[in-house]
N, C-alpha and C positions, 0 to 999 in steps of 0.2 A: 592215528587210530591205534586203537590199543591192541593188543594179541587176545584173543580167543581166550587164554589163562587168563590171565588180566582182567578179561569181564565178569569171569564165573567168579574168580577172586572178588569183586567188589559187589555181585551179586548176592556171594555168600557171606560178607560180610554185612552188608546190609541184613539182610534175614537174619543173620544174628542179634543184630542191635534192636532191630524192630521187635524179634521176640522175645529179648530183654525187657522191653518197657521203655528202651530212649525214647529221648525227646528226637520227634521229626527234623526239625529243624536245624537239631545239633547233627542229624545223622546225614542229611544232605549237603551240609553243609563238609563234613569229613570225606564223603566220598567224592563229593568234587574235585577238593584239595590233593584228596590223593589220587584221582584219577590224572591230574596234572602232571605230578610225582612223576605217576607209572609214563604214562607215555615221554615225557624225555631221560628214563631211566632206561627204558626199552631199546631209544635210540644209542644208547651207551651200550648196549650188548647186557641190560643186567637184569637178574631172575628179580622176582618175586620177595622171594627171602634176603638178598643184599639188600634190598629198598626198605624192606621193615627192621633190618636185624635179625628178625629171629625168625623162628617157624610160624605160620600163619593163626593156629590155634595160640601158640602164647601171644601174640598179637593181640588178638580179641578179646581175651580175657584180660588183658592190660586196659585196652579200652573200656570193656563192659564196669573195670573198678574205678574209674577215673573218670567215667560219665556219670551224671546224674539221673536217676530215674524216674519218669515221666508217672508221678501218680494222678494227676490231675486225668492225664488220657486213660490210664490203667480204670481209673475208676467210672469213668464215661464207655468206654467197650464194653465193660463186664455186664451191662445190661442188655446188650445186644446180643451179647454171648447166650446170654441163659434166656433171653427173647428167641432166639433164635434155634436154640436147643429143643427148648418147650414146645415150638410149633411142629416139629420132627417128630417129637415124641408123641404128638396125641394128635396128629391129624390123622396118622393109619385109622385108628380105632375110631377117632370120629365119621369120616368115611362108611367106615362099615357098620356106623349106629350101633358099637359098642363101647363107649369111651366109658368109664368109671375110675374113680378115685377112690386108694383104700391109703390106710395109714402110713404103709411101709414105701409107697410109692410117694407120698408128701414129702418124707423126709429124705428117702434115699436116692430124689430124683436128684435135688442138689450137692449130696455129695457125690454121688456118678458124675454130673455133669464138672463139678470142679475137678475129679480127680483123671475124665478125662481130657480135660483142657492142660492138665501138666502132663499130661501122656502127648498130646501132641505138642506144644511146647518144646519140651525134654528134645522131641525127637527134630523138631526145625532147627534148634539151636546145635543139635552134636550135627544135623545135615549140612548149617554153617559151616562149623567148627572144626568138621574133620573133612571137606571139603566133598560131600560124597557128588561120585559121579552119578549121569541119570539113571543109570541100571540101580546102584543102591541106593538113589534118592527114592524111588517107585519100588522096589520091594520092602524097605523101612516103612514106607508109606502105609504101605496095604497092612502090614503088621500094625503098625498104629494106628491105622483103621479099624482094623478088626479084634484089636484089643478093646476099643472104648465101643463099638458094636456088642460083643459078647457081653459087658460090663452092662449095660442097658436092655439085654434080652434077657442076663440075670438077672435083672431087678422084676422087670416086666413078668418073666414067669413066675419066681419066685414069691413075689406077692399076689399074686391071681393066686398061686395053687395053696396059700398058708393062710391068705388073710383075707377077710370077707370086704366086699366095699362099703363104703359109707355114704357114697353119692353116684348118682347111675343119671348122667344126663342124658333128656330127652329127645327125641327127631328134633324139635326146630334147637332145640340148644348144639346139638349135635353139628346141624349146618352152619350156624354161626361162627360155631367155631371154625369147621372148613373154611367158612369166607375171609374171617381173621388172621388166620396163618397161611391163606392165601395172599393176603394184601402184605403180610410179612412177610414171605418170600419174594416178594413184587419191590417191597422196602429194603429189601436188602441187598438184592441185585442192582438197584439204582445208587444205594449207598457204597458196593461196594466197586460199582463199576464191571462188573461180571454178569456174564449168564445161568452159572453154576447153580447159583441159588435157585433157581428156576428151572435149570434143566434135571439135577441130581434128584429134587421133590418129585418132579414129574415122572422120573421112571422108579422112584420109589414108590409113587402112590396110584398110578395109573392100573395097576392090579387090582388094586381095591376097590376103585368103581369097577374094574369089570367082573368083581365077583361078587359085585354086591345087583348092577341095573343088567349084565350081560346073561346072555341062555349059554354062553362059553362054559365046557367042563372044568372041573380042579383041576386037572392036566392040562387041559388047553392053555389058561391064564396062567399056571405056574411054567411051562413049555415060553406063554411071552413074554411073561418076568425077565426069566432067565436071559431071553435075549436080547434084552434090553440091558440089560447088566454085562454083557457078555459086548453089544454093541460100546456101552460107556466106557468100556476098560480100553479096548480097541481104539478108541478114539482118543484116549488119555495116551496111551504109550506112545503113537502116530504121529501125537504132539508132542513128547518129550523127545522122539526120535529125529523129528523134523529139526527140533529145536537144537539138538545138540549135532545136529551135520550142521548147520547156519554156522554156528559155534568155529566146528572145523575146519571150517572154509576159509 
């Protein structure tokens, strides 16, 4: 069995490669081989850095040049990516039977979305790479959360308050769309083997039917916003903390 280091190591190596672009295959294929390594290097009394030679970030970065990069897959994600973005972005409003489309929102929805997919990117691969424990795995998080957050409520305001729309869809268009990025959060949780996708929409949008069909005050619903948000976070650390006593045991 491997030591507790040893997994996060091959853990964090993985999430590197993956969010490089490798190819799966190649990358499974490495941490088997070296999960081998490790455990009869372990029996020998040896660290982590005797097994590789060097420090674990110059490691990976040996590998990440010496692998080939998976654009075949790269270019099969990116539709999911900005599928999946799109239906975040305009089901609030659809919900609330305010959705509209204005110019600045056409163009700047895509470059938001790309530049916060290298925001989080950036931030898995230095979580690899510099080994972060769970304490600063979860606070970089929330920083890179709430960068690519801010980045999309300035678009969002920013074209509402400067630029008129050009298209105002109507009740049933409205619902359609709810139903649609309903079925995509439905498709993505099955694709990606998670609840996230499903659970994170739900306390995001659950506010908005109730202050669109509820007799609930603005306080009230922003009061169970809040705790809904307040509940996800609690239940995120719970599990990273859980996870990292397993770890230490």
């Amino acid at each position: 069995m491997l030591s507790a280091k040893s997994e996060t190591f091959i853990e964090n190596l993985r999430l590197y490669l993956v969010t490089s672009g490798k190819k799966e295959k190649e990358i499974n294929e490495l941490t088997e081989e070296l999960e081998v390594h490790l455990i009869e290097a372990e029996k020998d009394g040896k660290n982590i850095e005797e097994i590789i030679d060097c420090t674990p970030e110059q490691y990976m970065n040996s590998l990440k040049k010496e692998m080939d990069t998976d654009v075949k897959s790269l270019t099969k994600y990116l539709p999911i990516f900005f599928t999946g973005v799109a239906a975040y972005f305009i089901m609030g409003p659809a919900i609330r039977g305010e959705l509209t489309f204005n110019i600045v929102q056409v163009i700047g929805f895509p470059l938001t979305a790309i530049t916060g997919l290298l925001i989080y990117v950036l931030f898995l691969q230095q979580a690899g790479k510099k080994q972060f424990s769970t304490k600063t795995f979860f606070l970089f998080g929330m920083v890179a959360s709430a960068s690519v957050t801010i980045l999309f409520i300035l678009l969002l305001l920013g074209s509402t308050l400067f630029v008129e729309p050009f298209y105002a869809a109507s009740p049933t268009v409205n619902w359609i769309i709810v139903a649609v990025c309903s079925c995509i959060f439905i498709l993505l949780a099955v694709w990606s083997k998670t609840w996230l996708t499903i659970w994170i929409p739900a306390i995001l949008f659950i506010p908005d039917f109730l202050y669109r069909f509820s007799n609930f005050s603005d306080n009230a619903i922003l009061i169970i916003g809040m705790a809904m948000f307040v509940s996800m976070f609690i239940m995120i650390i719970l599990s990273l903390f859980l996870k990292n006593k397993k770890l230490s045991v």
